[in-house]
DRENVEXDREN-439352 format. One line per field, with one value per residue (C-alpha): x, y, z. Coordinates in steps of 0.5 Angstrom, whole numbers, always signed. Layout:
BEGIN
px c(X,...)
py c(Y,...)
pz c(Z,...)
This chain:
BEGIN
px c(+171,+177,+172,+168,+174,+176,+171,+172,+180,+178,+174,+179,+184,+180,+178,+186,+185,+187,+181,+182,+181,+175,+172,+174,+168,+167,+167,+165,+171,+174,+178,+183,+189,+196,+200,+208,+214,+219,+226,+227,+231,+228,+231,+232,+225,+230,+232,+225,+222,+215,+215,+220,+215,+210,+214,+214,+207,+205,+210,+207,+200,+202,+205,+199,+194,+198,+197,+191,+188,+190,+187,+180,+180,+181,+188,+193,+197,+203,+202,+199,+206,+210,+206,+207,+215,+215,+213,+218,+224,+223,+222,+229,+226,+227,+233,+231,+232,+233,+235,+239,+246,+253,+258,+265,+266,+262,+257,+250,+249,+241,+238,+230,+226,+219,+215,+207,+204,+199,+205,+211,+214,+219,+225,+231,+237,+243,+248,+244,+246,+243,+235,+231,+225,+229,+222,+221,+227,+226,+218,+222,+227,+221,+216,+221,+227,+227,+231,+230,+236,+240,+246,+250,+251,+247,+242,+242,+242,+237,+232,+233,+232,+225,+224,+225,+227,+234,+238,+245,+248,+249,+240,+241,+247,+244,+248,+245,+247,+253,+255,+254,+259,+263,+262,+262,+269,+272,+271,+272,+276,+271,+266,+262,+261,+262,+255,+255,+249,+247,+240,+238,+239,+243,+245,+245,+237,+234,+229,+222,+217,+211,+205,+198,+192,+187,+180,+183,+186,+192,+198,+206,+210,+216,+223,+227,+234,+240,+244,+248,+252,+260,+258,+264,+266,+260,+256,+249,+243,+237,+232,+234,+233,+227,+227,+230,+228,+222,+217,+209,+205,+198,+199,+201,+203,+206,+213,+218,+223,+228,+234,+240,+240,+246,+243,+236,+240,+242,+235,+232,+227,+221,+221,+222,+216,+211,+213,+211,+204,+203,+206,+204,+197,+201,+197,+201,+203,+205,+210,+213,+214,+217,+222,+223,+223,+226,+230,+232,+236,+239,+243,+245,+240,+235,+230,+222,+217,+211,+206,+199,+195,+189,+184,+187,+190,+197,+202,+207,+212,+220,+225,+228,+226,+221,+219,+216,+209,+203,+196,+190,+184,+178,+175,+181,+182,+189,+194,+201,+206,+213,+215,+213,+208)
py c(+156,+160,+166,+161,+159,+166,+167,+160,+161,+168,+165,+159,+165,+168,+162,+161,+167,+166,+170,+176,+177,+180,+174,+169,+165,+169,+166,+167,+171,+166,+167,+173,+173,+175,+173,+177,+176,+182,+176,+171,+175,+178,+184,+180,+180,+184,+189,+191,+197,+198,+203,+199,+193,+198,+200,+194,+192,+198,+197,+190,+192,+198,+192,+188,+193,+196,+188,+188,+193,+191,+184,+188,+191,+185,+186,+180,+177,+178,+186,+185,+181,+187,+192,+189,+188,+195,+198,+193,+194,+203,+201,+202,+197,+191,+187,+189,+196,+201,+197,+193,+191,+192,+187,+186,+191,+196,+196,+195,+190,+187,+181,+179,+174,+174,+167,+167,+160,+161,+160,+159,+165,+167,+173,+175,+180,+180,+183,+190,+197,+202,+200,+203,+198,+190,+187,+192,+189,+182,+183,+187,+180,+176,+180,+184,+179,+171,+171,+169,+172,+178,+180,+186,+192,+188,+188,+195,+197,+193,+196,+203,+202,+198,+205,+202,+207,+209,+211,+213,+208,+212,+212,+205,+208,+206,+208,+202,+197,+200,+200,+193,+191,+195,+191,+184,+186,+187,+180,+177,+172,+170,+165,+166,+173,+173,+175,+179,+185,+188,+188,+182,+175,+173,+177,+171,+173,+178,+178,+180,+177,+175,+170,+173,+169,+173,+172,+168,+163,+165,+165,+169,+169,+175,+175,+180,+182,+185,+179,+178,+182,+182,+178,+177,+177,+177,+172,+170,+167,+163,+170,+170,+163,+159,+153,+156,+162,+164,+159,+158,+155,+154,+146,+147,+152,+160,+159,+166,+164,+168,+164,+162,+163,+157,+152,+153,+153,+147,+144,+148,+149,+152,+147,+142,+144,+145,+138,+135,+138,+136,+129,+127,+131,+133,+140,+146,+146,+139,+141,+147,+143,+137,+142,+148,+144,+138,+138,+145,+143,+136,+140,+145,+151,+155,+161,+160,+160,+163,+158,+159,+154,+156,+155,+161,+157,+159,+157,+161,+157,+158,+154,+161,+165,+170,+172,+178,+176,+177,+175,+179,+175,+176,+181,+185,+184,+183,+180,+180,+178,+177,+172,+164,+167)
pz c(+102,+104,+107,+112,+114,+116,+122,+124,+125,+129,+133,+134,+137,+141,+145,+147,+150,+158,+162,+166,+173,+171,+167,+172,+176,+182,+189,+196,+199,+204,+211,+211,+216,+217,+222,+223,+227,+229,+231,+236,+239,+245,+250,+257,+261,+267,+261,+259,+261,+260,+255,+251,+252,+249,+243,+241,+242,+238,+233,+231,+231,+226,+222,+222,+221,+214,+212,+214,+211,+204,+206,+209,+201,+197,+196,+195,+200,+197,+198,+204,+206,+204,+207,+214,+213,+211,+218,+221,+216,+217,+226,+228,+234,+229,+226,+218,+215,+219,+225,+222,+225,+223,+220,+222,+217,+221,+215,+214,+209,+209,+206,+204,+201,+199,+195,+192,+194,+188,+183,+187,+184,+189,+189,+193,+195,+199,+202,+200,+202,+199,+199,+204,+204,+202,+201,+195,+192,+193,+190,+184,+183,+183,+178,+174,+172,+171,+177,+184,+187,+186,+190,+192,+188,+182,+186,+188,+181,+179,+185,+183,+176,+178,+182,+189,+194,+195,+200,+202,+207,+213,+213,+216,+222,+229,+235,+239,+234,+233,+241,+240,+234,+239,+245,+240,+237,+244,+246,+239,+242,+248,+243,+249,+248,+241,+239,+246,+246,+253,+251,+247,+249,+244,+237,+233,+232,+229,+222,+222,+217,+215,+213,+209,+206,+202,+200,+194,+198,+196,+201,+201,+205,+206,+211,+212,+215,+218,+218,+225,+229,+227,+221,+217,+209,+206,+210,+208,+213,+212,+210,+203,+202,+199,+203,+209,+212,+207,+204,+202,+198,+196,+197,+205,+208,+208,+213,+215,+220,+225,+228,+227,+219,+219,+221,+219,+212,+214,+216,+210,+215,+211,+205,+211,+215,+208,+206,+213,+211,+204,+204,+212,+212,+218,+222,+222,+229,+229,+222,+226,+233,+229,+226,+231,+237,+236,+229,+231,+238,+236,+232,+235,+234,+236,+233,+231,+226,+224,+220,+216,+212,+207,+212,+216,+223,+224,+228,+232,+234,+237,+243,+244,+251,+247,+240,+238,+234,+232,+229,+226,+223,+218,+223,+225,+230,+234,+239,+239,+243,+246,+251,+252,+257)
């Protein structure tokens, strides 16, 4: 009796085995897309220069055609969200990375966040010196730890010992940016030029990410930062926040944010947005206007989205004077942009 109970329990076993990727039913690849923002901040229109305009244009499409080239191969979104960040957090062009600003402190000190819309798995760092690339951090956090947010020296441990690469504090020195810490420091007590910067509107701004839909209908959604000018004693913004400056799932929507990270922490802006599309059936353009361009000022802040659903349509929405943008759909092709117009 026993003997054929056996083979019966093996198979038993087996049949509780999760399929492979492989062994999967396999479908017809849907919509790629991938939308990116470099920050609300833009330079003045009367201090852009033609070939700073082109710096940055060039810069977003690098961006979008390293995302779009994981896309393009089958890759998930999830990568193609790091790929992208990854250009802006190494262009000195952008707040993140290698472009971040200075504290009060006159350090560096970065921030990212990253979610997968397939299963709500999300990760974060803040308040890093030493990672070169945040986004690798943050992915890191959120496929080799039961965490979603790790910060400081902790979590600079725990990116080298998952091999992200590091690097020495003084890699992220830029005399632009520490000229504008200066500047802001001299006017610490004018409120008004507090967040001074010769060159950008206002220097609350400054964050770049990114919105990815693969073939599998999958979304993610990634932002990364170098904070705020002249931020004092350890300050946090909305970029590493779930629910404020990054959200996504597969059930509404993908969000990065740019602002002024206090009051889209207050707002909890990207859950705020995913919610208004999957309890109200609200568009995507709909759900960021009624967030950024309505809730947003009430309160008192300003700064921009960017929003992709499933079926690829995409909202690239800000109250400031300009945000640097960019999409790329299924055939590659590419735009980007900087102001309203």
């Amino acid at each position: 009796m026993v003997k054929y109970l056996i083979p019966a329990l093996i198979l038993s076993i087996v049949g509780c085995q999760p399929q492979s990727q492989e062994q999967s039913v396999k479908h017809e690849a849907g919509p790629i897309t991938l939308v990116i923002h470099g920050g609300a901040g833009t330079i003045r229109r009367e201090n852009m220069t033609p070939e700073k305009e082109a710096a940055y244009h060039a810069a977003l499409k690098t961006a979008l055609d390293s995302g779009y080239a994981i896309l393009e191969k089958g890759g998930k979104s999830v990568d193609a969200v790091i790929a992208a960040i990854k250009v802006m957090e190494d262009s000195p062009l952008f707040n993140a990375g290698k472009g971040a600003v200075f504290t009060n402190e006159g350090k560096n000190e970065l921030d990212a966040s990253i979610m997968d819309g397939s299963n709500l798995m999300a990760g974060a760092v803040a308040g890093v010196t030493t990672i070169k690339n945040p986004i690798t951090a943050a992915h890191a956090v959120m496929t080799k730890s039961e965490h979603v947010m790790m910060i400081g020296r902790g979590a600079e441990i725990f990116a080298e010992e998952q091999g992200c690469e590091i690097v020495h504090p003084t890699y992220f020195f830029d005399s632009a940016r520490y000229k504008s810490l200066m500047k802001a420091k001299e006017n610490e007590n004018d409120k008004s030029a507090l967040l001074y910067d010769p060159y950008i509107k206002d220097q609350k701004f400054g964050t770049v990410g990114a919105v990815a839909l693969d073939q599998y209908g999958n979304m993610a959604a990634g932002t990364s930062t170098g904070g705020m000018t002249n931020k004092k004693y350890g300050r946090v913004g909305d970029a590493p926040i779930i629910g404020a400056g990054t959200y996504a799932d597969n059930n509404s929507c993908g969000i990065s944010a740019t602002g002024w990270g206090e009051f889209f922490i207050r707002l909890g802006v990207a859950r705020d947005i995913a919610a208004l599309v999957e309890y109200k059936g609200y568009s995507i353009q709909q759900a960021a206007d009624s967030v950024v361009m309505k809730k947003l000022p009430k309160l008192g802040g300003d700064g921009g989205v960017i929003v992709l659903d499933r079926q690829g349509n995409f909202a690239l929405t800000f109250c400031s004077e300009g945000m640097y943008r960019g999409h790329i759909n299924k055939k590659g092709e590419a735009k980007t942009f900087i102001y309203k117009d």
